[in-house]
C-alpha positions as CSV (number, residue, x, y, z in Angstrom):
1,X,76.3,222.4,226.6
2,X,78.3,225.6,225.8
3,X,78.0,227.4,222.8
4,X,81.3,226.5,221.4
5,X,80.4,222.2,221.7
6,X,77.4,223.3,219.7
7,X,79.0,224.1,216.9
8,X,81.7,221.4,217.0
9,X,78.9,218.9,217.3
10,X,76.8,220.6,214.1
11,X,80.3,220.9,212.0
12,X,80.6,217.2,212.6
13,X,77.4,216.0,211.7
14,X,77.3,218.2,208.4
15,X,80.7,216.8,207.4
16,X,79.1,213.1,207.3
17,X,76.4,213.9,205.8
18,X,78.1,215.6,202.7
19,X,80.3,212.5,202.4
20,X,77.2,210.1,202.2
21,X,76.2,210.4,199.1
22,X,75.1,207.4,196.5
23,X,78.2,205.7,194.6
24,X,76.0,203.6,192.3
25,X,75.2,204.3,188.6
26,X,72.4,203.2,186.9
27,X,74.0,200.1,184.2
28,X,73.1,202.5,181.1
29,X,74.5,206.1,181.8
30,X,75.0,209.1,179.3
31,X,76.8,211.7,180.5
32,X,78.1,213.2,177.1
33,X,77.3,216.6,178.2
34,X,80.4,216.2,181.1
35,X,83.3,214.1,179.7
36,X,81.3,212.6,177.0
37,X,81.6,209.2,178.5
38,X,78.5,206.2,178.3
39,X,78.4,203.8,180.8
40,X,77.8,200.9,179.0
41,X,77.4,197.4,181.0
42,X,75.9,196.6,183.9
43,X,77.4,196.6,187.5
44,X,78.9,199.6,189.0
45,X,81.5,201.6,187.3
46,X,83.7,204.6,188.7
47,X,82.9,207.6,187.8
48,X,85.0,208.9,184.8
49,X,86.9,212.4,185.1
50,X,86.0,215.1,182.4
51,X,88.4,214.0,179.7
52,X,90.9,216.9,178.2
53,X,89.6,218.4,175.3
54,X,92.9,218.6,173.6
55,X,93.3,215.0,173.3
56,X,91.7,213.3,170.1
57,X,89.3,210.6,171.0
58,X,90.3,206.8,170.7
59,X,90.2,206.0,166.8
60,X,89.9,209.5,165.5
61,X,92.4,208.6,162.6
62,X,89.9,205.9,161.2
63,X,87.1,208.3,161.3
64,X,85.2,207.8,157.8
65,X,87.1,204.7,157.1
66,X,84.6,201.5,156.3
67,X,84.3,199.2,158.6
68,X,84.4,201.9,161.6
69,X,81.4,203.4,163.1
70,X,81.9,206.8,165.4
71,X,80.0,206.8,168.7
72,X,76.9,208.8,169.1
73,X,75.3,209.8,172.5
74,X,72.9,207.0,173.9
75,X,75.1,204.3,172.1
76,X,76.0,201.1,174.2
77,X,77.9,198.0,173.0
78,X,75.1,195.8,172.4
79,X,73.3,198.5,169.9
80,X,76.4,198.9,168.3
81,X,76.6,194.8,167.9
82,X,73.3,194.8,166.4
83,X,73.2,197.0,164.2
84,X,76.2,196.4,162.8
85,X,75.7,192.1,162.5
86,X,78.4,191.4,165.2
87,X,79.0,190.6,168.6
88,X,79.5,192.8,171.1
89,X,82.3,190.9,172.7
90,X,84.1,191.1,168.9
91,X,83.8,194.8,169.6
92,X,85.5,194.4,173.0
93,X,88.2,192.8,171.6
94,X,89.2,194.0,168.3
95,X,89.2,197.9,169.9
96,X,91.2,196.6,172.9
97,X,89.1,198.4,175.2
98,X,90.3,198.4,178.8
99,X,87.5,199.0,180.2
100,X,84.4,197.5,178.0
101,X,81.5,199.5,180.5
102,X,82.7,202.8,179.3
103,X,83.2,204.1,175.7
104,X,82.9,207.4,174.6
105,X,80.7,210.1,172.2
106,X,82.6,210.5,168.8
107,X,85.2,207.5,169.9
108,X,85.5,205.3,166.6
109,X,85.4,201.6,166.8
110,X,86.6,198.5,165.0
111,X,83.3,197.0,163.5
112,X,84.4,194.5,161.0
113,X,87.2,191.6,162.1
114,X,90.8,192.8,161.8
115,X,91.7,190.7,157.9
116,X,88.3,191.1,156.5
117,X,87.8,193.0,153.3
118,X,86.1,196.1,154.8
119,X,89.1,196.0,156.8
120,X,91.5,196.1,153.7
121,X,89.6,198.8,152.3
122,X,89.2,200.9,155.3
123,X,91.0,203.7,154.0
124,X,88.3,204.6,151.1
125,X,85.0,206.5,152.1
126,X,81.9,204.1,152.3
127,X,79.8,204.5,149.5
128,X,76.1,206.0,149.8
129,X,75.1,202.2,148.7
130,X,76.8,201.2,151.9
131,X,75.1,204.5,153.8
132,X,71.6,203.2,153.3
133,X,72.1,199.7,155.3
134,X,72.2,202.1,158.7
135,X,68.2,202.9,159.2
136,X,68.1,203.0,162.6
137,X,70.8,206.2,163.8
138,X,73.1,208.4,161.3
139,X,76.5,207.5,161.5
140,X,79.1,210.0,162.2
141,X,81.3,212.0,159.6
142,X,84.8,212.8,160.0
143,X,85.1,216.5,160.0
144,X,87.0,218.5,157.8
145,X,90.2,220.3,159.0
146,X,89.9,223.7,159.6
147,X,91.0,226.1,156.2
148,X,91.3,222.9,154.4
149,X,90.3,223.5,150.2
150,X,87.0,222.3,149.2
151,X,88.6,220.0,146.9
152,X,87.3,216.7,147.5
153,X,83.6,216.2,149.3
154,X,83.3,215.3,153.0
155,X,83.4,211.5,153.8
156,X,80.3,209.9,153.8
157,X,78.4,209.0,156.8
158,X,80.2,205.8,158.5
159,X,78.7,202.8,158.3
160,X,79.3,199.2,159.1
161,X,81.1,197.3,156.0
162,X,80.4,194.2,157.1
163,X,81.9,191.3,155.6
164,X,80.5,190.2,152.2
165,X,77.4,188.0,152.1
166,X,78.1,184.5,150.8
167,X,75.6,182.6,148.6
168,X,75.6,180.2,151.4
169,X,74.8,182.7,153.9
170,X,71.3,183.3,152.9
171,X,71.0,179.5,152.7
172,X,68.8,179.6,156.1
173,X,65.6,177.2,156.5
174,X,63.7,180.0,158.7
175,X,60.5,178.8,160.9
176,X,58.4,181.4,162.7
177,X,59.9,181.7,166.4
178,X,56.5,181.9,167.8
179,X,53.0,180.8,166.9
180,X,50.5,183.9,167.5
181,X,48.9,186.4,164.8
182,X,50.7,189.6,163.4
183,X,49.9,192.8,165.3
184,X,52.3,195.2,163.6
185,X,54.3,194.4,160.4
186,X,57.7,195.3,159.5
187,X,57.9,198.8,158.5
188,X,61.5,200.3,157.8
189,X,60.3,204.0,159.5
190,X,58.9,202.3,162.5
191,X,59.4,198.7,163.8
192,X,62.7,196.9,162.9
193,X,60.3,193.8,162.7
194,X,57.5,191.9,163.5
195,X,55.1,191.9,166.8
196,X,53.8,188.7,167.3
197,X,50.8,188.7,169.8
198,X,50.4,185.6,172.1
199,X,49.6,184.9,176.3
200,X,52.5,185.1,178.5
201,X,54.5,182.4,179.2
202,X,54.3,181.6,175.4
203,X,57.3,179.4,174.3
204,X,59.3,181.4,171.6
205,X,62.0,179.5,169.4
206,X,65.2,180.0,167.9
207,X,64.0,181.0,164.1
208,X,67.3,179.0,162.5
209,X,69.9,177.2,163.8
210,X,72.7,179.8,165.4
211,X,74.6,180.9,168.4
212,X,73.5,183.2,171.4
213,X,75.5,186.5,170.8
214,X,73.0,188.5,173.6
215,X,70.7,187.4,176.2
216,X,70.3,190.1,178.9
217,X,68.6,193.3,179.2
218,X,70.5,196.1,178.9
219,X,69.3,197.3,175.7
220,X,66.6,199.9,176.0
221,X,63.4,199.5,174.4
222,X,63.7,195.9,173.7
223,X,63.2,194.4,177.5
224,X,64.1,190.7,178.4
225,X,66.3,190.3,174.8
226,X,67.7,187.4,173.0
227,X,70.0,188.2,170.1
228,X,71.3,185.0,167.6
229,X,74.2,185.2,165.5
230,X,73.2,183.0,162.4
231,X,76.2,183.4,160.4
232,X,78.5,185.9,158.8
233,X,75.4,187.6,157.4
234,X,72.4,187.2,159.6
235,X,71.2,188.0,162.9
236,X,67.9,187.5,164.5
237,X,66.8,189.3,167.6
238,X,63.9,188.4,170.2
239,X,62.5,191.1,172.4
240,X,59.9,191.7,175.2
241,X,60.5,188.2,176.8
242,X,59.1,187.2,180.4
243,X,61.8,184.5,180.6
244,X,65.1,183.5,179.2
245,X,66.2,180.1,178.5
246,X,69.3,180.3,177.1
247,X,73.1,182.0,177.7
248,X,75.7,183.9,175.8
249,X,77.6,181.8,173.3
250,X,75.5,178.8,173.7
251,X,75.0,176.7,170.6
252,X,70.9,176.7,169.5
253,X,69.3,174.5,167.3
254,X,66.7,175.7,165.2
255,X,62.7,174.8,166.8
256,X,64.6,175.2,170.5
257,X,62.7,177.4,172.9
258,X,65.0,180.0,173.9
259,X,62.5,182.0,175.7
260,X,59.4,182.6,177.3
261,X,56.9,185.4,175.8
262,X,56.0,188.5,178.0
263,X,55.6,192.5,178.3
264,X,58.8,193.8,179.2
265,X,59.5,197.0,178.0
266,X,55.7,196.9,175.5
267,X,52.3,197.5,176.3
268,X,51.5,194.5,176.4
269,X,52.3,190.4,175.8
270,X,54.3,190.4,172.5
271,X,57.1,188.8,170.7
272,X,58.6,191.4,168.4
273,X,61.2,189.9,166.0
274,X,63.8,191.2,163.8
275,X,65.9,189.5,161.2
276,X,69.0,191.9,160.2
277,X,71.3,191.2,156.9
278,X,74.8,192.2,157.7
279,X,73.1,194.5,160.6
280,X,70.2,196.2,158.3
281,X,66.5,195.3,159.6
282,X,64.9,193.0,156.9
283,X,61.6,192.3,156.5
284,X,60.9,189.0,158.2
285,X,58.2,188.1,156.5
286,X,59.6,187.8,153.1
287,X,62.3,184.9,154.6
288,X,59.7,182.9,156.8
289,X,57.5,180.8,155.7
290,X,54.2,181.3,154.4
291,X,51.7,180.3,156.9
């Protein structure tokens, strides 16, 4: 073979090899750093071009309004859901997001229903009162325009103004959603909730009566999850499962096992259970019963 064919033949093959290269993305992505996008869902998305700079990000004009919440690296959907005592469909569909497996860092989204009071009183900064109910991640801040006087004090963090709790709301005959001893207690610093020991395979049950807003595992940290939507103020979550019993927006009644216990994403065989008031972790223990 002559010289020439040679290098045809190596051309060729180095051309193929730069083309085959892997098209998948994992099903949580952050890639803030290069067109500040988060992959959000699971399944394969496209990869997103570095956005324009210039542009203002989706919801910019609500920024520091109640009842909005700006995006922070490592956000997904389903955090945002929970910690803010909604669904993460609701999210999908009151931002009108075209494509719900991508949003993006410092985007602001809808986190109250369009009507709600928060809603109405979107345009007034959320109080520090309102500020405290976020534990788990700081909420964005609108930022001041540039030369502006120092008049009037930067808007508060934003936080989720959920709407108002009823008196009927916290109504709620609580049982214990699983039947082992306490290894770690609720503390506000570092567990959301409660980690119930117990063997693997152990039946864990729907705390109240509610409806399945989450069952999947795309959140990290929290393996096989179950999340319950109990009513316009509570939500319940279920982590570390071996099994799941039961599927989004399916109707639960309280007692019903909804999932088996296991180790996903712990150490070891736990339940670990949070009970959130208008998206704040609670201490469980103060609602269930005494044992």
């Amino acid at each position: 073979m002559n010289t020439r064919l040679c290098t045809g033949v190596a051309l060729a093959m180095l051309t193929l090899a730069g083309c085959a290269s892997p098209k998948n993305h994992a099903p949580v992505e952050d890639r803030s750093a290069a067109g500040r996008v988060i992959v959000v869902g699971a399944g394969t998305v496209p990869a997103e071009p570095p956005r324009d700079s210039s542009k203002p990000l989706p919801g910019a004009e609500n920024a520091g309004k109640a009842g909005y919440y700006a995006v922070k690296p490592g956000d997904t959907l389903i955090r945002i859901g929970l910690e803010n005592g909604q669904n993460w469909k609701d999210l999908i569909k009151w931002n009108n997001l075209d494509n719900p497996n991508v949003i993006e860092v410092g985007q602001v989204l809808r986190v109250v229903a369009p009507g709600t009071d928060a809603a109405a009183a979107g345009t007034k900064p959320v109080t520090q009162a309102k500020v405290e109910a976020r534990p788990l991640d700081a909420r964005g801040t609108a930022a001041p325009a540039s030369g502006a006087a120092p008049a009037a004090p930067a808007p508060a963090p934003v936080a989720s103004a959920a709407a108002p709790a009823r008196e009927a709301d916290d109504d709620i005959n609580w049982i214990w959603p699983a039947n082992g001893p306490v290894l770690a207690n609720f503390d506000e610093s570092r567990s959301k909730g409660l980690a119930i020991s117990g063997k693997a395979g152990d039946p864990v049950l729907a705390a109240a009566d509610g409806r399945v807003v989450y069952a999947g595992s795309g959140l990290r940290g929290y393996g096989n999850l179950v999340i319950l939507k109990h009513n316009n103020t509570y939500l319940t979550a279920y982590a570390h499962n071996q099994t799941l019993l039961v599927k989004e927006d399916q109707a639960v009644r309280r007692g019903q096992k909804i999932a088996e216990m296991g180790a996903t994403d712990a150490e070891r065989v736990q339940l670990h259970f949070e009970i959130r008031k208008l998206g704040k972790p609670i201490d469980p223990a103060k609602l269930l019963p005494p044992r």
